[in-house]
N, C-alpha and C positions, 0 to 999 in steps of 0.2 A: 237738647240738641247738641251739647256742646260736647258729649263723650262721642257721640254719632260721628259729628266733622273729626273728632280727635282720628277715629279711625282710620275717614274715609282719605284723611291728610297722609296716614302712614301709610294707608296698603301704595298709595300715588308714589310715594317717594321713601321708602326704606333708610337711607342714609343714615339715620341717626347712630353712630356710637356703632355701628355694626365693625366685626370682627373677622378677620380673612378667614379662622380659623372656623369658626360657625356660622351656622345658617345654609338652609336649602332651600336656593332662592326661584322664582319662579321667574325665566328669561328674561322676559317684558320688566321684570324689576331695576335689570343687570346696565343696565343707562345710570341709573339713580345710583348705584353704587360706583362708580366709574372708576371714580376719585383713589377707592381701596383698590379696586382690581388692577389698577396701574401700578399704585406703590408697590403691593405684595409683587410686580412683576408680569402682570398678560400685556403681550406684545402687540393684540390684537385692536379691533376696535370694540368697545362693548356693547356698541350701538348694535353691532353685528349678532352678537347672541341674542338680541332680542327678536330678530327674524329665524323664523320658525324654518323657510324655504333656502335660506343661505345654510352654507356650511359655518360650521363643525355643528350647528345643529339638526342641520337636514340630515344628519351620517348618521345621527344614535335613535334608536328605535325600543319599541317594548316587544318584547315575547310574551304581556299578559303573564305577569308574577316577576320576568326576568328581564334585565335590561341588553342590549346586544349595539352592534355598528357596523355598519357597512365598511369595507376596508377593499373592495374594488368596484370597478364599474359594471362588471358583470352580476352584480345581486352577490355577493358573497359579502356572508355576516359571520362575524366574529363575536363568540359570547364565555360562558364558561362552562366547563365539563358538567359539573354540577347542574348548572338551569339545561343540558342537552341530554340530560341520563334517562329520564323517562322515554326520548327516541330510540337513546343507545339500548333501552332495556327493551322496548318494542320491538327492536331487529334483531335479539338476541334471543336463541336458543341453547339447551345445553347443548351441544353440538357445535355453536359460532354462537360463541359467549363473545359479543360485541364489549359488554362491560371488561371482559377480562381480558383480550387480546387487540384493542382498540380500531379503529376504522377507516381504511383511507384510500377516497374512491379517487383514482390513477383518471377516471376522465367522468365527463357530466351523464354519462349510461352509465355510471358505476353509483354514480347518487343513488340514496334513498330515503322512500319518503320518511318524513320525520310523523306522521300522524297525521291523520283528517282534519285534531283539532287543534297542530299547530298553527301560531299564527306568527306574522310581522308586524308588527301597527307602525305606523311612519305619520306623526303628528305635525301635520300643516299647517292648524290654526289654533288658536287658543282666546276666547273672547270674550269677554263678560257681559253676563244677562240678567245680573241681580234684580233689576226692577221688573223684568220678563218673569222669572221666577217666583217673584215673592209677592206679588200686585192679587192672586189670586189669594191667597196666605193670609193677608190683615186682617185682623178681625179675630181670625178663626184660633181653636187650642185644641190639643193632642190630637186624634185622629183627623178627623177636619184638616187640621194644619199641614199635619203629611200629606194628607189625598190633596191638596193644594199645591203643594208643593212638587207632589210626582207625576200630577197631571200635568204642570205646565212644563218638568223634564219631559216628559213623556213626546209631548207635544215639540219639543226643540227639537229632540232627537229623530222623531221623524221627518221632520220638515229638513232637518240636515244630511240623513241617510238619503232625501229623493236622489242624491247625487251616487248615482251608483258607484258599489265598489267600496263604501266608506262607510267606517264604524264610527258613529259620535257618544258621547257620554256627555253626561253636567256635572262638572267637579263641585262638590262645596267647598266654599271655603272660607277660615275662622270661624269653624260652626256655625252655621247657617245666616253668617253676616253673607259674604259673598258666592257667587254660583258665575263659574266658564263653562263655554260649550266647548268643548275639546273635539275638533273633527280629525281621523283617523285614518288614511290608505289602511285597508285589511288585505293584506298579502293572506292568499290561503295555502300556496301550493310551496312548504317548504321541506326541504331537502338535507338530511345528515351526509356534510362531504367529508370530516374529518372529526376524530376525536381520538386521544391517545389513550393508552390503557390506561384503563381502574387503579394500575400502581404508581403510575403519574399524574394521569388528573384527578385521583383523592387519595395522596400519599399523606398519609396519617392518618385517613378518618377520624375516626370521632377524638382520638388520644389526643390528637392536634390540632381538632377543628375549635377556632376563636384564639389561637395559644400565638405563641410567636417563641423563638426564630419560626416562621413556616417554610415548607421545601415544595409545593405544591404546582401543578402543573395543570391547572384549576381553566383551560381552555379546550372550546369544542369552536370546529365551524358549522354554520349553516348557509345554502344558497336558498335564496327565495325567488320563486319564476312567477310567470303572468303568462296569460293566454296570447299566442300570435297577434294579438293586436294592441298588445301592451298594457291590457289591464288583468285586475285580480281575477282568480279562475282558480276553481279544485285543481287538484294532481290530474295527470294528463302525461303521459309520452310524448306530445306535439308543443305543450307549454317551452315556454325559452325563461331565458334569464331577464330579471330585472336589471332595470340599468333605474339605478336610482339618481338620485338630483346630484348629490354629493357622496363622496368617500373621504374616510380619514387614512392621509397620509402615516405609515408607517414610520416614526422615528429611528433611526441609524443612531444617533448621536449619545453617549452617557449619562447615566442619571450618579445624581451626587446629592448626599444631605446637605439641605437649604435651597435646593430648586423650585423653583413655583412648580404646582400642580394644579391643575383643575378636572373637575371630574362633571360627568351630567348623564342623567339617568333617570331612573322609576323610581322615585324608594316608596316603599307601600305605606305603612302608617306610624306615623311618632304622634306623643301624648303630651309633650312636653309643655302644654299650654292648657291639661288639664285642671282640677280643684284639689286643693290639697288632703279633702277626703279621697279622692279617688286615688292619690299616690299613696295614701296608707291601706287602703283597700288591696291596693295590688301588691304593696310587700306583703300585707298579715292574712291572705286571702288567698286572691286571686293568683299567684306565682307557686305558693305551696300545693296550693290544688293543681293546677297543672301539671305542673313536675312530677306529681303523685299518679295523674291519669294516664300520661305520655310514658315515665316509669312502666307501665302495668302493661299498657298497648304493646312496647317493643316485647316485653318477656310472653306475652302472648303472641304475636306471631310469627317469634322467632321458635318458641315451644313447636306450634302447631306445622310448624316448614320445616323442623327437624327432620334430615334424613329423607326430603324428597327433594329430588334438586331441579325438576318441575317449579317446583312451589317458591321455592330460593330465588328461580330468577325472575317468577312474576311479583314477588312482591320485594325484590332488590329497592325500586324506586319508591315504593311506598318507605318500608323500613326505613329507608335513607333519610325522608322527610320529618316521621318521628324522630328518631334521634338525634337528628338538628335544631329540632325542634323542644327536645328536653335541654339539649345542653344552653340552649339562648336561653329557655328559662331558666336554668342555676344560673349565669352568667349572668341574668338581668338581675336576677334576685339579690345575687351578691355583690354585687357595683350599684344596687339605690343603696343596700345597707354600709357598704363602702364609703360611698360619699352624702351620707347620710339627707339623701332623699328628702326624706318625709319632713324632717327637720329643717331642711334649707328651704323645701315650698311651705311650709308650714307658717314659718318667717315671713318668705315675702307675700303671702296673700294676706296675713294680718299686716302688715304695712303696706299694702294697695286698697285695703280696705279699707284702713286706716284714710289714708287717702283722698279713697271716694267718699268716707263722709266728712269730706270737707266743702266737696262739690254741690254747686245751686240743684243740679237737679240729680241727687245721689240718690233720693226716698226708693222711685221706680226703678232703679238698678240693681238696688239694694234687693227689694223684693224677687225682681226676677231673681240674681243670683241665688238668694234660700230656697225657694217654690225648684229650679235647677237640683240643687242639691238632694231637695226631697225627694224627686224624680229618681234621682240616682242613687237614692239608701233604698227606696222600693223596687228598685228593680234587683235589687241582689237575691230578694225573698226567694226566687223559683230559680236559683243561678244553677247551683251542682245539676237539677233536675235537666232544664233545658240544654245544660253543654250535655248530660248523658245524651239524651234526645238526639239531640244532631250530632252528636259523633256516632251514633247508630249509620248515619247516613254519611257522614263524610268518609269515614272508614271501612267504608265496603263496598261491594263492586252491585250482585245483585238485589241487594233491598234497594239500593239509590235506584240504579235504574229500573225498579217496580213505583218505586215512589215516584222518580221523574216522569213516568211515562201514566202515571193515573193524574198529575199534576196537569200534563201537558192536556191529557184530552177534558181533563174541568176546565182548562183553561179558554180551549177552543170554543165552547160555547161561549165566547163573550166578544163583544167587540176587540180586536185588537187593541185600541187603543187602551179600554179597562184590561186585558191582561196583567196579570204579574210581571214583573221585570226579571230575563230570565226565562219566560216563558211566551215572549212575542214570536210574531211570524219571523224577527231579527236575528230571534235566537233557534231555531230549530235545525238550522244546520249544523251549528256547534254540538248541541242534544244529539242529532243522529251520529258527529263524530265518537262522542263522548260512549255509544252506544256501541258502536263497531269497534271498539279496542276495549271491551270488558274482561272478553275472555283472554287478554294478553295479562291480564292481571288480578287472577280470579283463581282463588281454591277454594271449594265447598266447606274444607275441613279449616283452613283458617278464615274462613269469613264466620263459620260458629261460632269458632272459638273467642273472634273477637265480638260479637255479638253477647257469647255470653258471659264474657268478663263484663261486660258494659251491663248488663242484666243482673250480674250479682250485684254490682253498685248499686244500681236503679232499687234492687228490693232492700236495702239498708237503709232508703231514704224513710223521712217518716210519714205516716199513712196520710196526712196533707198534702204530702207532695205526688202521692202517687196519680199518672196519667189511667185514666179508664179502661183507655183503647189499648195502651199496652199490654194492661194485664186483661183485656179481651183477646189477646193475640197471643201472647204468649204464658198467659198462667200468670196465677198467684205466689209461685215460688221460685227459685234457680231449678230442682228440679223438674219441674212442670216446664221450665220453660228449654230446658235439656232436652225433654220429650217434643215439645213442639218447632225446636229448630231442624230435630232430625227428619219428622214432618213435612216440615215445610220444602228443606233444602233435597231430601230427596224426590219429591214429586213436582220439584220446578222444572222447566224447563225454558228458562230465562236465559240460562249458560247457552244456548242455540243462537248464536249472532242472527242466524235467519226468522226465528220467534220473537226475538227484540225489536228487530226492524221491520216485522209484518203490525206488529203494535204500534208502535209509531206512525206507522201508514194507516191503522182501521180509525174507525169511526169512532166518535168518545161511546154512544150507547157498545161498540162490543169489546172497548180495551173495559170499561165497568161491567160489563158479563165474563169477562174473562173467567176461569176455571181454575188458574194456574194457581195452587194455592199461596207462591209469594206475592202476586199481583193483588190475590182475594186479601192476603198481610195489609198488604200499602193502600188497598180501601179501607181499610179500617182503621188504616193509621192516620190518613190524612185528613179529616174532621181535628185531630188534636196539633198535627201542623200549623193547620191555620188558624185554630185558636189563639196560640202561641205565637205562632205571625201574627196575629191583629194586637196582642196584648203588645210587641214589640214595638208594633207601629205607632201603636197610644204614643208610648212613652217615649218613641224618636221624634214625634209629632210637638212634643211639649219643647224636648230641648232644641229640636231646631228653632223654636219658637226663644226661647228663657236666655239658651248659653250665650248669644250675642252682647248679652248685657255684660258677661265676666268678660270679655273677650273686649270690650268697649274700655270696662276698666280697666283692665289691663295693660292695651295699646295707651288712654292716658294718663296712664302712671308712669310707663315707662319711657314713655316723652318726657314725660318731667323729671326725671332719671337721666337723661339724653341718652337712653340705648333704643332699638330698633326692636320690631316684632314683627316675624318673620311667619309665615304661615304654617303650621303642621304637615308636615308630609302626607299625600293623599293618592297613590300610584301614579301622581302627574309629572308630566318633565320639570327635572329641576337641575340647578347647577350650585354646585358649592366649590370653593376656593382653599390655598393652603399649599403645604409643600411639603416637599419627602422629610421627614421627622422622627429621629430616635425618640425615645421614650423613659424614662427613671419610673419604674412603674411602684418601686419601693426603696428602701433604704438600703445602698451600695449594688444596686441591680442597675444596670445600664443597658438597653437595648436598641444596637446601630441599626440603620434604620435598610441595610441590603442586607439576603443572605446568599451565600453561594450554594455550587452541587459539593463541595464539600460536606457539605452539611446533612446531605444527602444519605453519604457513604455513612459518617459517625451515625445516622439515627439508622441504617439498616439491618435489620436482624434474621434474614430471610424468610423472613414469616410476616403476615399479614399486620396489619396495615403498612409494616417499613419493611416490604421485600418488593425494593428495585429492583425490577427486571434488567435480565443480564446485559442485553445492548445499552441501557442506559448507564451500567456500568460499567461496562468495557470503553466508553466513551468518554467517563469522565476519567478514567485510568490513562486512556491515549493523551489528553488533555491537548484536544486539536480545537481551539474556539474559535478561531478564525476573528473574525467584523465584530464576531458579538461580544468575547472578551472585555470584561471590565479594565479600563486602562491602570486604573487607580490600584484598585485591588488582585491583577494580574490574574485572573480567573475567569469562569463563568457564574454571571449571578442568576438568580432563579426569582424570591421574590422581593416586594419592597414596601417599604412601609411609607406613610401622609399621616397629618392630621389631618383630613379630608371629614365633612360632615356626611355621615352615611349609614343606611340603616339596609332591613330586608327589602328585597325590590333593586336596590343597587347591585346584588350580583350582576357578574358581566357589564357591567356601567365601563365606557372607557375612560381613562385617563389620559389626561393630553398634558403637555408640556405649555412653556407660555408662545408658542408658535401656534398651537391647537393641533399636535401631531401626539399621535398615540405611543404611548410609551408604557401603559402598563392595564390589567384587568382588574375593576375593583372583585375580591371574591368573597371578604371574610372581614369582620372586626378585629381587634386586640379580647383577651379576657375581661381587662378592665373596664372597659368599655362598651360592654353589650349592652347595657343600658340605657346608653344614649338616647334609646329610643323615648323615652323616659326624660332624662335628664342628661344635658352635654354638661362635662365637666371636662376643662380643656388640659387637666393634668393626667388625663387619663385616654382620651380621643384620638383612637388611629386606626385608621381602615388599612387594609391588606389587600396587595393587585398581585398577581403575577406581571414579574417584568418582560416585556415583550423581545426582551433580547434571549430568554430561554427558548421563549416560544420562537423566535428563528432558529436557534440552535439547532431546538429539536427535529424541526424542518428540515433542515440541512444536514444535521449529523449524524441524528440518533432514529428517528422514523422517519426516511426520509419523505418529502410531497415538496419536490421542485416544482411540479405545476402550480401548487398554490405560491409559493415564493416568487416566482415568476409573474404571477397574475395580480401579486400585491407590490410587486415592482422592486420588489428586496435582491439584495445580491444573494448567493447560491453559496457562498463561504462565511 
């Protein structure tokens, strides 16, 4: 019992040894650290960020992947270009290429929709139900223990959804020590009002994405509305604006290196509290392999969109996603072998180990922790196989939705409550959005293409790893299976947004008669889904069960240590502290922590990625900054740099000053630092915002939208 209270003492009160510059802290904690959030500089109370319904927390919200805030009373959210490009790229044709010529609706009939399966979430409560959760659980191991555990999710989240209008989920957290009910306002009806051109809000692409100095212009708006009587409701002509609880004030005033910063947001997932196997796994493994599979994907469907420009801008947002997607993996890769990762955890779990068997009741800790482990070197056995597997389906428009929609109707035959998650009566709205924007992002000839790069993989594997049903589907060899995509892909007729959603609506016996021979594919593929789904579930079953014991150790060892242990990142709201921060990232390298539109001009070449469009450059030639002018630096500054703790998910995160006024957009990390997600190393640790005195600039001087300036109550110079 005594590692158990060790925890249950830390998750209660964090304080120990904690650092302003780390940690992403969960609100309800931010009392318990008071003491640091004063010194490092918040003006505020902290008591206050622990309420979900007061501001500056009620203003920041999740886009589901991306972080966003409210910044007027009217429903207008502020996020970043980046998290809004797949709307920009859905309202784009070649003909009003939104990506290329930016977007800026003069009044609320000039909005448009952002997508079906855009959403808002506005997080009101946050609770914990560990004993709720896991009461069904004892006893039980590997599968057992999951179905235990997702039935009593299952079970909260409905009893929390009766409340119409609201999305709930059960966060885990510490690995399956602790579990919150997160309930959720679901905004459904949102709207692109503003976003600047592709040459300012992702000026550098990939050359400069994670780099620094950056010059980026990394913000979109969105408004989010509600039906006439104030709640959540589909797109609608008669829908109005949200007027939410709170708005975050616009800061007017300068930012200067050594100002407190706070930031608070989504970030999706950090590892940083996993087993020192697993951090060597992911340099000598796991990081090569991907970078090698993402590598492959971009040269493929950039190959296959050559020369149709159709094709260029339905798969702009995809592309986009890989390629950010490679470069975080070189950047992660080379910042654990930078700060030598594996080495540094490798240390401290032999001296936590160390540790625990010092402890009266170490023996059964000790055991879970190995019996964990083993869980975790068996599950590598089928790894290449199964990422080919699903990235058959993550990367393409119609197998997913052949697969989803065979999915859906096996599903219907079951009680709701035994549905998969994902495929409840909760989720089939999302499913039918997801449905009706395929063809905005669908080419025949690159969805082969990338199918059968993935298929030449698949047949390299060795004859043990081969799936049955695949090579039922597609042939024994790359050629056979050349022959049966052309097959397939020409006699579908899935690309019919009206064929998609007549499936959806039939009965499961006639989406399983269907004819279409890619529907006839995803019957035959989905027997091996779900195998692979239950082998996964074994094995999440075990460690939600095992890893609590390392996570026990862990939290008291590092009480005895007197530093703090903070939970892993898991898409839930969280808040981290810190201030604008240059950087020494190497020997005689110095990096101030602003940059201007100077910087701008020196990296333009007229050509893509650094060809500033010409208003943006006649305007920094004028050099009329008006209000937003850096005093210090006599210019306009553009972005800025924190050591702020911050990972993916944090895009669009706001940045507040220690008043809790917005002062800049989290969009990017440093190079050094992609890592972190991994492992924070504070010599290395800085996240990247656009500063919000650009983003008036550009309002005012360079694309102009007084009406938005106006409505966020900012001066017009």
């Amino acid at each position: 019992m005594a590692l158990r209270n060790a925890l249950l003492v830390s998750i209660a009160g964090l304080s120990l040894g904690a650092h302003a510059d780390e940690g992403m802290w969960m609100p309800s904690q931010l009392p318990e650290i008071a003491a640091q959030l004063k010194a490092a500089g918040f003006k505020g109370d902290p008591k206050d960020l622990a309420d979900l319904t007061k501001p500056p927390m009620s203003a920041v919200v999740s886009l589901g992947g991306c972080t966003a805030s409210f910044v007027s009373p009217q429903g207008l959210v502020v996020t970043n270009h980046h998290c809004a490009y797949g709307a920009i790229q859905l309202n784009s044709t070649p003909d009003n290429n939104l990506m290329a010529n930016g977007f800026n609706a003069a009044t609320r009939e000039q909005e448009v929709s952002a997508g079906p399966a855009a959403r808002v979430l506005v997080t009101e409560s946050f609770d914990r139900i560990t004993d709720r959760i896991l009461e069904g659980a004892r006893g039980k191991t590997g599968r057992d223990y999951y179905d235990a555990v997702d039935a009593a999710s299952k079970a909260a989240v409905a009893e929390c959804e009766q409340d119409a209008g609201y999305r709930c989920s059960v966060a885990n957290m510490y690995y399956g020590t602790d579990f919150y009910l997160v309930k959720q306002l679901e905004l459904k009806d949102i709207r692109l009002v503003y976003a600047p051109p592709e040459a300012i809000g992702n000026y550098g692409d990939e050359i400069d994405n994670f780099m620094w100095p950056r010059h980026s212009g990394d913000f979109a708006f969105y408004r989010a509305y509600v039906g006439k009587d104030g709640k959540p409701a589909p797109f609608s002509a008669d829908n109005v604006p949200y007027k939410p609880r709170a708005f975050l004030e616009v800061s007017t005033d300068p930012v200067a290196e050594g100002d407190f910063a706070m930031l608070a947001g989504y970030p999706g997932r950090t590892y940083r509290h996993r087993s020192a196997a697993e951090f060597a796994d992911q340099v000598q493994v796991a990081l090569p392999g991907r970078i090698d599979l993402y590598g492959a994907l971009i040269d493929t469907v950039e190959g296959a969109a050559k020369g149709d420009a159709e094709a260029g801008v339905r798969y702009a947002s995809q592309l986009a996603g890989l390629k950010n997607n490679l470069k975080r993996a070189q950047g992660e890769l080379d910042g654990l072998r930078r700060s030598d990762a594996v080495g540094v955890k490798a240390r401290d779990e032999a001296a936590m180990l160390s540790w625990l068997d010092a402890q009266p009741d170490a023996a059964g800790s000790r055991a879970d922790i190995d019996a964990a482990g083993a869980v975790i070197a068996q599950s590598h056995a089928t790894r290449e196989r199964d990422t080919l597997f699903a990235t058959m389906r993550s990367q393409t428009q119609l197998l997913k939705s052949a697969l989803q929609l065979q999915r859906l109707a096996a599903e219907r035959g079951k009680p709701d409550a035994q549905r998969e998650r994902g495929y409840q009566q909760r989720d089939e709205a999302l499913i039918e959005a997801s449905l009706k924007q395929v063809q905005r992002r669908y080419s025949p000839a690159v969805e082969k293409a990338v199918l059968g790069e993935l298929l030449s993989r698949y047949y390299k594997l060795p004859a043990d790893q081969r799936i049955a049903e695949v090579d039922a589907v597609f042939g024994g060899d790359i050629a056979q299976a050349k022959a049966a995509l052309d097959t397939l892909y020409t006699g579908t007729t899935l690309g019919d947004e009206a064929e998609r959603l007549r499936l959806l609506a039939a009965a499961p016996a006639d989406v399983s008669a269907s004819t279409d021979p890619l529907m006839q594919a995803a019957a035959k593929l989905l027997p091996a889904e779900l195998r692979i789904e239950d082998a996964d579930k074994t094995q999440e079953g075990e460690l939600l069960r095992l890893r609590p014991a390392y996570m026990r150790a862990l939290v008291g060892y590092r009480e005895s240590q007197g530093q703090a242990v903070y939970p892993d990142a898991n898409s839930t709201l969280r808040v981290s502290y810190g201030k604008v921060s240059s950087l020494d990232p190497r020997d005689g390298v110095h990096y101030t922590p602003l940059t201007t539109v100077q910087g701008i001009v020196e990296k333009h070449t007229g050509e893509a990625p650094f060809d500033a469009p010409k208003p943006l450059r006649d305007a920094i030639a004028k050099g009329d900054f008006g209000s937003t002018a850096d005093p210090a630096l006599g210019t306009q500054t553009v972005n800025l740099m924190t050591n702020l703790d911050t990972t993916g998910g944090n895009s669009g995160s706001p940045v507040m000053d220690a008043n809790g006024r917005l002062i800049g957009l989290n969009f990017d990390s440093n190079w050094e630092a992609v890592s972190a997600s991994w492992m924070y190393d504070p010599r290395y640790k800085r996240a990247i915002h656009v500063d919000v005195r650009y983003l008036r600039w550009l309002l005012a001087k360079v694309y102009p939208a007084p009406q938005l300036l106006q409505e966020m109550r900012l001066p017009a110079e």
